[in-house]
py3Dmol code that shows the C-alpha trace and the ligand (Angstrom):
import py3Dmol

protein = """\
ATOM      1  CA  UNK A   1     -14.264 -20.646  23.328  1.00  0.00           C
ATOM      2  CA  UNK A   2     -14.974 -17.132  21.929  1.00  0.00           C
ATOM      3  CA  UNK A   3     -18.322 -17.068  22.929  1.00  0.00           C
ATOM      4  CA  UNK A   4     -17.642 -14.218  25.420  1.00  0.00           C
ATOM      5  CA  UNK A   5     -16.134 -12.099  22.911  1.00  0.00           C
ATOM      6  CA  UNK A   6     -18.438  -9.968  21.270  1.00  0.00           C
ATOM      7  CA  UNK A   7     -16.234  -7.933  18.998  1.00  0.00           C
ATOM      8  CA  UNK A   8     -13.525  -8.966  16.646  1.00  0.00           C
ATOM      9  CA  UNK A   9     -10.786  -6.578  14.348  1.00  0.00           C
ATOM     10  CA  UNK A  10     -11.150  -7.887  11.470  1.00  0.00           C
ATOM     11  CA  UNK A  11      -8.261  -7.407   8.195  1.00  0.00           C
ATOM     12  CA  UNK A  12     -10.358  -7.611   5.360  1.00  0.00           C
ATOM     13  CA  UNK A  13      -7.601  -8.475   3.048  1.00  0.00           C
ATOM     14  CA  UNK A  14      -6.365  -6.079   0.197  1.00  0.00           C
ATOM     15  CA  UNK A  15      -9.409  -6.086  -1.766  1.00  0.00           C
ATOM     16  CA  UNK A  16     -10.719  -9.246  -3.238  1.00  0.00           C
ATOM     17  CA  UNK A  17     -13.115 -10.742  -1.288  1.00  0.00           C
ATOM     18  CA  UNK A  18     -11.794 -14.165  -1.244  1.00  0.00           C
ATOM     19  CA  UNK A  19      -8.373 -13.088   0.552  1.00  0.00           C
ATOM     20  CA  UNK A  20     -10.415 -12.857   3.420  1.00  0.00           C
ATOM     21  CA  UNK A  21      -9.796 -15.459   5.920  1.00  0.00           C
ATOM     22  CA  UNK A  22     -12.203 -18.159   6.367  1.00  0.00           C
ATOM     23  CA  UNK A  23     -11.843 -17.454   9.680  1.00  0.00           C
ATOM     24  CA  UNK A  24     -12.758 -13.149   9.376  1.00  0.00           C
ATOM     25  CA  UNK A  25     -15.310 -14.328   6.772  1.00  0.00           C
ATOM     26  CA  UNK A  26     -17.358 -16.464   9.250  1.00  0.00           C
ATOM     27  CA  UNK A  27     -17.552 -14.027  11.703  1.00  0.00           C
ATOM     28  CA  UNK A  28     -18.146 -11.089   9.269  1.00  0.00           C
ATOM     29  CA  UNK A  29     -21.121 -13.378   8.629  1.00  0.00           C
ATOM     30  CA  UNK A  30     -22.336 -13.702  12.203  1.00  0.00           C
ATOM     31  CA  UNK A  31     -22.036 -10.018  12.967  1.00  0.00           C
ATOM     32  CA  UNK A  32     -24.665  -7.724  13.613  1.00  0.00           C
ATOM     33  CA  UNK A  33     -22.973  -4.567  13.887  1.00  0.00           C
ATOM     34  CA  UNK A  34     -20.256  -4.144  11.476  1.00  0.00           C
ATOM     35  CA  UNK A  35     -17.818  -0.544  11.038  1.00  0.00           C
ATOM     36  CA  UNK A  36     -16.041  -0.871   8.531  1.00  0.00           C
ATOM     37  CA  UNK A  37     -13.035   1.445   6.687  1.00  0.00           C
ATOM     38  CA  UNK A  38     -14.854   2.575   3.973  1.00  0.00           C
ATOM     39  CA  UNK A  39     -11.905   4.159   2.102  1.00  0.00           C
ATOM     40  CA  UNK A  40     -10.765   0.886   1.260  1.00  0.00           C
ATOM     41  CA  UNK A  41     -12.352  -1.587   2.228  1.00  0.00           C
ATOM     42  CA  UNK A  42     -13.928  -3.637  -0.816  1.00  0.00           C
ATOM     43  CA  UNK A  43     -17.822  -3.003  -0.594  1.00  0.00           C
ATOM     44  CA  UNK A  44     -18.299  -6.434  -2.537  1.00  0.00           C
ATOM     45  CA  UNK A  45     -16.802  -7.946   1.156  1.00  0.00           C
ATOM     46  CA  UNK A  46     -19.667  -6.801   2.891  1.00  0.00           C
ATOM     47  CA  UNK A  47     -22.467  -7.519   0.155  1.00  0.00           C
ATOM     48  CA  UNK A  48     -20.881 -10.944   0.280  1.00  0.00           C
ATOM     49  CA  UNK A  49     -20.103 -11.601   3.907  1.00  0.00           C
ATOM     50  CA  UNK A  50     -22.601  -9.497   5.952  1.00  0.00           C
ATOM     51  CA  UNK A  51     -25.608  -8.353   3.388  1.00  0.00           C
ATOM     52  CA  UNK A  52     -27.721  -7.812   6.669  1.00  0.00           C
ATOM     53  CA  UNK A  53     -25.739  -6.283   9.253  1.00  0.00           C
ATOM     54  CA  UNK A  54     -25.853  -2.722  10.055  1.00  0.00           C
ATOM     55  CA  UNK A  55     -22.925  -1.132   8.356  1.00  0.00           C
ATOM     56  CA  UNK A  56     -20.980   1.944   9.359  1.00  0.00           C
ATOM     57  CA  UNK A  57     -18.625   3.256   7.225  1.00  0.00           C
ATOM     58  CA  UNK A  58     -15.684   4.705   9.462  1.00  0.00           C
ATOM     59  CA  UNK A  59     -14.283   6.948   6.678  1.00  0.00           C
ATOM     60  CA  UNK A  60     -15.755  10.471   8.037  1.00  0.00           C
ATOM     61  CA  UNK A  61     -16.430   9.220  11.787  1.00  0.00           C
ATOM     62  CA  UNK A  62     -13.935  10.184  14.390  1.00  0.00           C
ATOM     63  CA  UNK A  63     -12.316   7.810  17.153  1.00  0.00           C
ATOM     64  CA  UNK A  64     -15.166   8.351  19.612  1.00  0.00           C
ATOM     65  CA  UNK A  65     -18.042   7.828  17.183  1.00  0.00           C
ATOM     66  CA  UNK A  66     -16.329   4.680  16.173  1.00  0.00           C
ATOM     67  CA  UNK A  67     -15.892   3.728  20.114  1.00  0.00           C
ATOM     68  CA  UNK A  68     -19.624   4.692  20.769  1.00  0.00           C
ATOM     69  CA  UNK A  69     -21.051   2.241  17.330  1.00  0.00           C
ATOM     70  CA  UNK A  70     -19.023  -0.592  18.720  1.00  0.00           C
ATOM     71  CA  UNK A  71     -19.625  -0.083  22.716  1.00  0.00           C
ATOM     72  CA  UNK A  72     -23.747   0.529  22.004  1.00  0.00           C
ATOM     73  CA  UNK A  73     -23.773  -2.803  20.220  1.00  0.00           C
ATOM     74  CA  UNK A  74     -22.499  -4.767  22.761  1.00  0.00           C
ATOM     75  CA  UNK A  75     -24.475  -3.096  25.201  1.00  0.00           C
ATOM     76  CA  UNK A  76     -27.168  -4.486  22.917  1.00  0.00           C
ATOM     77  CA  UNK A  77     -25.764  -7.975  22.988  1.00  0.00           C
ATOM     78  CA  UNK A  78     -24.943  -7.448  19.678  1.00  0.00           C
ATOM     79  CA  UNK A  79     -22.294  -9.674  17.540  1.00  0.00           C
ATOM     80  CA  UNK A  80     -20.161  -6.327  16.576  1.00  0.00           C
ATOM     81  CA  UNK A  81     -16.928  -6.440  13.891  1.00  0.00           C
ATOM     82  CA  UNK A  82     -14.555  -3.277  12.980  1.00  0.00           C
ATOM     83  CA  UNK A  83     -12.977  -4.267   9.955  1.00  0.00           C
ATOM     84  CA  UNK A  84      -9.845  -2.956   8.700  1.00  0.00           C
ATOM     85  CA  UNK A  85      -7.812  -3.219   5.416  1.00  0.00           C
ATOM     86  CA  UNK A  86      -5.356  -5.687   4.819  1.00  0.00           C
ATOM     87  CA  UNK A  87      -4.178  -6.778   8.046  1.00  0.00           C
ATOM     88  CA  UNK A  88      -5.301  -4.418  10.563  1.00  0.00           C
ATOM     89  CA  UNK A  89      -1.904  -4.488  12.832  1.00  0.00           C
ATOM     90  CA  UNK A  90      -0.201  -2.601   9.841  1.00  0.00           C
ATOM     91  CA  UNK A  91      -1.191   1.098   9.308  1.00  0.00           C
ATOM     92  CA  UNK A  92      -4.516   0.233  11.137  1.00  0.00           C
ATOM     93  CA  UNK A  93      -4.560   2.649  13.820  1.00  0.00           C
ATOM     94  CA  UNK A  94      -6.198  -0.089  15.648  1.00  0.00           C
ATOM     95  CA  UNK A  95      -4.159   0.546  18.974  1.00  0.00           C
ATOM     96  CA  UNK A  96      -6.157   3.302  20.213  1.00  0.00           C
ATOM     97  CA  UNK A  97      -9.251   1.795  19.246  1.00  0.00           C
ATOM     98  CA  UNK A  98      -8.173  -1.269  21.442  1.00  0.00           C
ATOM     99  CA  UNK A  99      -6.963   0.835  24.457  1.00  0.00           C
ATOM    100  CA  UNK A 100     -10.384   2.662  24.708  1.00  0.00           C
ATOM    101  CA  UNK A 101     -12.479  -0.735  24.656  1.00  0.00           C
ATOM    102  CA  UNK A 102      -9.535  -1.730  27.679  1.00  0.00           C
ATOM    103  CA  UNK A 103     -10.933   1.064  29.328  1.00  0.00           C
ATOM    104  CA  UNK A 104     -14.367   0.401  28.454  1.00  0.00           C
ATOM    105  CA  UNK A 105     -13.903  -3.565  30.063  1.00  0.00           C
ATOM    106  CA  UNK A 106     -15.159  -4.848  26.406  1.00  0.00           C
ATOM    107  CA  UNK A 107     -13.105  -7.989  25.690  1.00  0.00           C
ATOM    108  CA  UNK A 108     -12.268  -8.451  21.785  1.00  0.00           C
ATOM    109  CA  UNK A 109      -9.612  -9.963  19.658  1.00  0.00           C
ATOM    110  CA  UNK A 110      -7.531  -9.598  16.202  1.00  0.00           C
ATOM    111  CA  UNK A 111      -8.044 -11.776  13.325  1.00  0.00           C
ATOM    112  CA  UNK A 112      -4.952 -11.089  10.765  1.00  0.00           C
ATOM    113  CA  UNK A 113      -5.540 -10.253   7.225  1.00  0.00           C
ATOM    114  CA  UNK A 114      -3.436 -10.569   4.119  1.00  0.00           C
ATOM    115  CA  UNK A 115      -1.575  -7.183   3.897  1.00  0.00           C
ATOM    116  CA  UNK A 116      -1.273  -5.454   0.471  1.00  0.00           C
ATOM    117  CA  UNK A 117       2.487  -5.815  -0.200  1.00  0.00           C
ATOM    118  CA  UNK A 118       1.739  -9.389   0.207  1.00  0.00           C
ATOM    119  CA  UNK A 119      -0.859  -8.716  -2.785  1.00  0.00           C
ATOM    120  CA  UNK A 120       1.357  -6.583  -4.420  1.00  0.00           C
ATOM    121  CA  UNK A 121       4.195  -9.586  -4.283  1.00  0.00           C
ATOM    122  CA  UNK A 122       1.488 -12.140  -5.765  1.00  0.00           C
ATOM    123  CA  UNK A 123       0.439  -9.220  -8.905  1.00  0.00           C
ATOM    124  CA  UNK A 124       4.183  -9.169  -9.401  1.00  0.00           C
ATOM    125  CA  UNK A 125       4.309 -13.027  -9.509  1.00  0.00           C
ATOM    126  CA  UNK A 126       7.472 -12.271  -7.262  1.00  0.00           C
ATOM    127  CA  UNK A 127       9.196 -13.786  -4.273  1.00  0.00           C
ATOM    128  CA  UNK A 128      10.173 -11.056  -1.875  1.00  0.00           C
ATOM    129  CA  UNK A 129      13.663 -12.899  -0.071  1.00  0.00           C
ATOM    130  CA  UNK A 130      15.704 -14.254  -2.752  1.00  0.00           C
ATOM    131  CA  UNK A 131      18.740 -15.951  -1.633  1.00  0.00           C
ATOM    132  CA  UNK A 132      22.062 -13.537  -2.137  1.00  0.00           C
ATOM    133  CA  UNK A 133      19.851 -11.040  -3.424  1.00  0.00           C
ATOM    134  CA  UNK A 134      17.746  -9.789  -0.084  1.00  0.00           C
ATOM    135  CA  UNK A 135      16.488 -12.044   3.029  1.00  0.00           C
ATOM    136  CA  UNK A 136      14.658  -9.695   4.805  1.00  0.00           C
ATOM    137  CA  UNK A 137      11.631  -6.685   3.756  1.00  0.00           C
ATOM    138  CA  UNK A 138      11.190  -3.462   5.429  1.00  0.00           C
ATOM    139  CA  UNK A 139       7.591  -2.104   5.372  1.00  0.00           C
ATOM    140  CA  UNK A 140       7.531   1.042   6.091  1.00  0.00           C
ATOM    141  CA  UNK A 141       6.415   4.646   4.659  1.00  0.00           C
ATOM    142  CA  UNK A 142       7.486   8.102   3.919  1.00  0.00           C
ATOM    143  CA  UNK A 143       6.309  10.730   6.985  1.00  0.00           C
ATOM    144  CA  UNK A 144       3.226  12.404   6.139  1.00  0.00           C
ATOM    145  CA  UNK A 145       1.101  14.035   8.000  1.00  0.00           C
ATOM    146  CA  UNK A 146       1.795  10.604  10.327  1.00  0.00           C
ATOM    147  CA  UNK A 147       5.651  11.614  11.364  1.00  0.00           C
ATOM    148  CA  UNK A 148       7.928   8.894  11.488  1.00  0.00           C
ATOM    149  CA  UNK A 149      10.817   8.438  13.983  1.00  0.00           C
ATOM    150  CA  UNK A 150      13.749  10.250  13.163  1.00  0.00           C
ATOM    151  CA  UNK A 151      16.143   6.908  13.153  1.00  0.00           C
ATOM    152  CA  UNK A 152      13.461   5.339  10.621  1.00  0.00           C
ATOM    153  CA  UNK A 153      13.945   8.035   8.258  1.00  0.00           C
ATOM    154  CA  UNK A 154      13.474   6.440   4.689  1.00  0.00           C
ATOM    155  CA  UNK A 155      17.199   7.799   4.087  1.00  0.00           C
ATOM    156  CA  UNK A 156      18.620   5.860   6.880  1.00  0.00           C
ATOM    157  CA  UNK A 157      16.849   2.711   6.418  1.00  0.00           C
ATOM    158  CA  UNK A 158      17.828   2.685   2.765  1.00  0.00           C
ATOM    159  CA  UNK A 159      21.676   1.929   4.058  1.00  0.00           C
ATOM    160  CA  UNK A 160      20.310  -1.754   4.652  1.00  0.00           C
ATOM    161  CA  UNK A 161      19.550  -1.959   0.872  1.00  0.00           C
ATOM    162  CA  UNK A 162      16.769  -4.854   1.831  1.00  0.00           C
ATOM    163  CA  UNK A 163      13.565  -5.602  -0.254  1.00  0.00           C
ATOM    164  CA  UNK A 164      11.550  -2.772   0.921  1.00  0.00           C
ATOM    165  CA  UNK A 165       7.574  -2.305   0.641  1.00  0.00           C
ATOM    166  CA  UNK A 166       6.395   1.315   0.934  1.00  0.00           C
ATOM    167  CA  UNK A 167       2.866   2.054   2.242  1.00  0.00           C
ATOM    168  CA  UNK A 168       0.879   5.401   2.354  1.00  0.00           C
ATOM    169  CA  UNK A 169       3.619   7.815   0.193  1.00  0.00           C
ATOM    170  CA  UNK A 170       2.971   6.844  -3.553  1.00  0.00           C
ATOM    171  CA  UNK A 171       1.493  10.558  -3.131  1.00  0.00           C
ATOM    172  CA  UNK A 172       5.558  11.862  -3.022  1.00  0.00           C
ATOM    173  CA  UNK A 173       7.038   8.984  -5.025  1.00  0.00           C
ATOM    174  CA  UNK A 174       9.729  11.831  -5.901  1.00  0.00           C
ATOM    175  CA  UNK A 175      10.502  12.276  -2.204  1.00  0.00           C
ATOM    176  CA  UNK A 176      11.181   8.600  -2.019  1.00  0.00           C
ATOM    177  CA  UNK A 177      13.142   7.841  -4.710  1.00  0.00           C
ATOM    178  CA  UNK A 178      15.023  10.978  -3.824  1.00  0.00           C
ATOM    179  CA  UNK A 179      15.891   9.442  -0.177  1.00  0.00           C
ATOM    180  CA  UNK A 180      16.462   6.142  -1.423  1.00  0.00           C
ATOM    181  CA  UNK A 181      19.191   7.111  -3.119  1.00  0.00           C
ATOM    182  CA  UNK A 182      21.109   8.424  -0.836  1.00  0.00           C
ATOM    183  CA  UNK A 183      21.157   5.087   1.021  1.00  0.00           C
ATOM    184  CA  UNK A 184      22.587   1.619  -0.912  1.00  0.00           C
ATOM    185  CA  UNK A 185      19.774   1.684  -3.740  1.00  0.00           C
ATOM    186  CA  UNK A 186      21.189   2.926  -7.616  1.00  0.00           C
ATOM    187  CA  UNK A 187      18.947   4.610 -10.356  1.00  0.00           C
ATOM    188  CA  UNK A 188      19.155   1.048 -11.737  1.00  0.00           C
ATOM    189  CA  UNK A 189      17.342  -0.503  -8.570  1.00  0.00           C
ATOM    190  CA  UNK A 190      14.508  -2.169 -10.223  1.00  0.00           C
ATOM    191  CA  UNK A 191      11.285  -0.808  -8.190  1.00  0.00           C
ATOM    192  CA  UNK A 192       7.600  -1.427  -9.302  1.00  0.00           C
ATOM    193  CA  UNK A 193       4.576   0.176  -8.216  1.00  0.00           C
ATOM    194  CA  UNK A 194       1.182  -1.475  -7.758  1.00  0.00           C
ATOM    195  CA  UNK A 195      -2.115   0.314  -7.531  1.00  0.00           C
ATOM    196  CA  UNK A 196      -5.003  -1.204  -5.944  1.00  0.00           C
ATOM    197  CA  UNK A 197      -3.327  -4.869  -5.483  1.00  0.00           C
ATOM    198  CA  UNK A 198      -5.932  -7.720  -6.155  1.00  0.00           C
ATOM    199  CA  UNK A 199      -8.953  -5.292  -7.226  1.00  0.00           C
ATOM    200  CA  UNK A 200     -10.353  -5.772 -11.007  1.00  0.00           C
ATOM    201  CA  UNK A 201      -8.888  -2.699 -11.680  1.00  0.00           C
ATOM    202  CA  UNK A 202      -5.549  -3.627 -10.312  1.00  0.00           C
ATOM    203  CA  UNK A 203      -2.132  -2.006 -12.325  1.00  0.00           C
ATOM    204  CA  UNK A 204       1.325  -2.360 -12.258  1.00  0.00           C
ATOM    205  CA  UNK A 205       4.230  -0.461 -13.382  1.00  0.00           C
ATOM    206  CA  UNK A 206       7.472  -1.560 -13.538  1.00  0.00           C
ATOM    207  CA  UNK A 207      11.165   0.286 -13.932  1.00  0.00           C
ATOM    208  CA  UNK A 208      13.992   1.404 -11.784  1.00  0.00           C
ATOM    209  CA  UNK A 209      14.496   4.376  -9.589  1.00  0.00           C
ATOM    210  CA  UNK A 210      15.677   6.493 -12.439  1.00  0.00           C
ATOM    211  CA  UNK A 211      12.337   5.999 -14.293  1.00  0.00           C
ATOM    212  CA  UNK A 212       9.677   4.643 -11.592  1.00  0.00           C
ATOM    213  CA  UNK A 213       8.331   8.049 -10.336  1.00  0.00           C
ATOM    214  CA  UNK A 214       7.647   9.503 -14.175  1.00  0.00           C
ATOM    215  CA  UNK A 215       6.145   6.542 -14.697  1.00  0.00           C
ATOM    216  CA  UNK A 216       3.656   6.327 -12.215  1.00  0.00           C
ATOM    217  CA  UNK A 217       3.018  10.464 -12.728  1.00  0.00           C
ATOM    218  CA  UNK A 218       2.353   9.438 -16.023  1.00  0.00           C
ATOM    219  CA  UNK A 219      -0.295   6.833 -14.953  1.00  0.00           C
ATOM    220  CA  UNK A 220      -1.908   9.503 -12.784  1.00  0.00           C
ATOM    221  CA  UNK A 221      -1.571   7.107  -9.959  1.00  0.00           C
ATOM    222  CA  UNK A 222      -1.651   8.742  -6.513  1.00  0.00           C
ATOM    223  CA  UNK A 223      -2.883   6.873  -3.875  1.00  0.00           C
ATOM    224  CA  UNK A 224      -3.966   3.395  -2.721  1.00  0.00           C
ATOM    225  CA  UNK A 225      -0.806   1.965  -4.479  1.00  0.00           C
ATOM    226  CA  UNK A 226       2.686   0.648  -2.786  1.00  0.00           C
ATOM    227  CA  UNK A 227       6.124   1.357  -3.648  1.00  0.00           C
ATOM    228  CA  UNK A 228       8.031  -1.975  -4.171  1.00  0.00           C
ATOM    229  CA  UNK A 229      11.917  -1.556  -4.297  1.00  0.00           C
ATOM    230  CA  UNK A 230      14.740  -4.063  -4.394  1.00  0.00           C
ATOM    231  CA  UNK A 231      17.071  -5.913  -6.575  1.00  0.00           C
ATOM    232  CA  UNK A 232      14.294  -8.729  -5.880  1.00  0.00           C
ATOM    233  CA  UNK A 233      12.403  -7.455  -8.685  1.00  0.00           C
ATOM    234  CA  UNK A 234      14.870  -7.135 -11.459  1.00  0.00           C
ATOM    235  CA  UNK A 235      15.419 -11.135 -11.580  1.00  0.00           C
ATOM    236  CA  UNK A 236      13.095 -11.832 -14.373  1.00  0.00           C
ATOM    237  CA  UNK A 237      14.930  -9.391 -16.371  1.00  0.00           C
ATOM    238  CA  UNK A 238      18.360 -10.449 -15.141  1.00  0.00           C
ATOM    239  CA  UNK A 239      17.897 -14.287 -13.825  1.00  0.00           C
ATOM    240  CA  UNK A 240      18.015 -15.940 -10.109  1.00  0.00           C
ATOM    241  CA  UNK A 241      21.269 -15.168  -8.822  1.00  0.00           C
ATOM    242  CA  UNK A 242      21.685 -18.321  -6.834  1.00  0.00           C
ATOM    243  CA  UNK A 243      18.697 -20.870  -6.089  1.00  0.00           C
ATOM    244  CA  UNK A 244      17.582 -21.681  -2.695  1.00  0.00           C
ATOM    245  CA  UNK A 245      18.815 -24.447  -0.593  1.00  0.00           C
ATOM    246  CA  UNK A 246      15.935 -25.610   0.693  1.00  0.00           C
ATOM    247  CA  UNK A 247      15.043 -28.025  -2.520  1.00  0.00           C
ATOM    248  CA  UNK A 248      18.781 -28.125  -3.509  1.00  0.00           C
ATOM    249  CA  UNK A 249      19.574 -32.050  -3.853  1.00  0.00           C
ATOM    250  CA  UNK A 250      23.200 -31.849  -2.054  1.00  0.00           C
ATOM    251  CA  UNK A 251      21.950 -29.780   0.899  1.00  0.00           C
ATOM    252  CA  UNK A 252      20.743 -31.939   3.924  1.00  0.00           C
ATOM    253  CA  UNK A 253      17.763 -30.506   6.485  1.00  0.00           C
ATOM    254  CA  UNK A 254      15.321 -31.571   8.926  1.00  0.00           C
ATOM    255  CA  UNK A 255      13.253 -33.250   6.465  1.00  0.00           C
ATOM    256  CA  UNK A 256      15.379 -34.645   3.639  1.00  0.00           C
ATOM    257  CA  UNK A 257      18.828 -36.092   3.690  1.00  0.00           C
ATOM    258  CA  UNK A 258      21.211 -34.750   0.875  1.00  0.00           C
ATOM    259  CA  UNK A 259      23.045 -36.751  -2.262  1.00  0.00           C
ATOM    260  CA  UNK A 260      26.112 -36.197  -1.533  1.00  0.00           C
ATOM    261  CA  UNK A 261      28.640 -35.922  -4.380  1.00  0.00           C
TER     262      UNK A 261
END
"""
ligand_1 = """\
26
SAH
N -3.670 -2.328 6.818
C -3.427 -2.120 5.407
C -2.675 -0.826 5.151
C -3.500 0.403 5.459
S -2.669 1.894 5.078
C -2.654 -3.325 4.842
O -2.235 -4.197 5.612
O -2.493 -3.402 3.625
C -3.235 2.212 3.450
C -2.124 2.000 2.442
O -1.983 0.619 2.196
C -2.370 2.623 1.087
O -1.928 3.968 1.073
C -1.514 1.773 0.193
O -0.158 2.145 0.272
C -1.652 0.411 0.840
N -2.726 -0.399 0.241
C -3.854 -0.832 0.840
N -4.554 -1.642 0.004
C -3.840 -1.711 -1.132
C -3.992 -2.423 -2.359
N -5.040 -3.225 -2.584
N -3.046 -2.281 -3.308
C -1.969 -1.498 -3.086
N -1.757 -0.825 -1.961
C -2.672 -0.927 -0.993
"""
view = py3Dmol.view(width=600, height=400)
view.addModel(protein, "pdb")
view.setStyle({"model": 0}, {"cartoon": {"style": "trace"}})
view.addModel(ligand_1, "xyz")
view.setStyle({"model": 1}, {"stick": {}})
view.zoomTo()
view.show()
């Protein structure tokens, strides 16, 4: 079926090489031509996957030269993948990427990847929608050189008080704890911090907004971390609020009828 499609976006998962798909993985292994994101992307992923494709690490290459590796191997009849971090439809600037191969007439597609803060929920050992407590999760970040649109200002999204996951601003950790609480977070939010999720030199730091930003200053941590905030994360210190209905014995669904009484 994709035997016309000679180049595949690939998310290589947050670091270790098994949270690849098995899908990304096999094709990693049939490429011939891989570009990878070298700030990030695990190197033990391609010695693994792809020990004999040419590699091109995207890190100091601009747009075009990116455009031109990918569009000269399939003028080649090459087998060609650009792999991205995590899941490359977060933070992946993948879009322009896609819209120059549209131009070009090269055909490709998107295989998903496991994105950090899902990594950073498993190193935490912590569900991210706890019922009463938060149902949904904001990922977003704090404007950096990247501006973000003025109604997703970290300020105003902070009124929803959700479970929020924070890419790309561990860098001004002050600045974010500073605009979180202005919205419905307290210095006693529980927030937690985790640098390089799923790598063997993964850490995590735990407190609250009063204490999270000294902490992680004090761990020298400054990039390729995420900022986890939410009253999700205080439960192991305070207990589950309320459990969920879904394996509650009264409570009737599609796939189980309920003891009543
Ligand atoms: N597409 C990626 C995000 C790329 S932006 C994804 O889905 O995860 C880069 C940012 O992602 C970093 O600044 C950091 O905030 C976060 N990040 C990427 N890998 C990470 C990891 N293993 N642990 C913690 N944060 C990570």
């Amino acid at each position: 079926m994709s035997s016309e499609i000679n180049v595949h976006f690939i998310g290589a998962g947050p670091g270790d090489p098994e949270l690849i798909t098995v899908k990304g993985a096999r094709l990693l292994g049939e490429a011939e031509v891989v570009v990878f994101a070298g700030s990030l992307v695990n190197r033990a992923i391609l010695t693994t996957y792809c020990p004999t494709a040419a590699l091109h690490d995207s890190a100091a290459m601009t747009m075009e030269e990116v455009i031109g590796v990918i569009a000269g191997g399939v003028t080649e009849g090459k087998r060609v993948v650009r792999l991205h971090t995590g899941d490359p439809a977060l933070y992946g600037a993948i879009q322009e990427q896609m819209v120059e191969l549209d131009r070009l007439g090269i055909s490709y597609r998107v295989i998903p990847g496991v994105t950090s803060a899902s990594a950073a929920a498993a190193a935490l050992r912590q569900e991210l929608t706890l019922p009463e407590l938060s149902q949904t999760l904001i990922l977003t970040r704090l404007a950096g050189k990247t501006p973000v649109p003025e109604g997703e200002r970290l300020s105003k999204i902070a009124r929803i008080g959700a479970t929020m996951a924070i890419y790309l601003s561990v860098g001004m950790i002050d600045s974010v704890v500073e605009e979180l609480l202005t919205g419905a977070y307290t210095p006693e939010t529980p927030a937690a911090v985790v640098y390089r999720a799923s790598w063997p030199d993964e850490r995590i730091i735990e407190g609250t907004l009063a204490n999270i930003a000294g902490k992680v200053a004090a761990a020298g941590i400054d990039r390729q971390a995420l900022i986890m905030v939410g009253e999700v994360f205080g439960v192991r210190r305070n207990g589950l609020k309320a459990r969920s209905l879904l394996y509650d014995g009264t409570f009737t669904h599609g796939f189980r009828t309920g003891i009543v009484g």
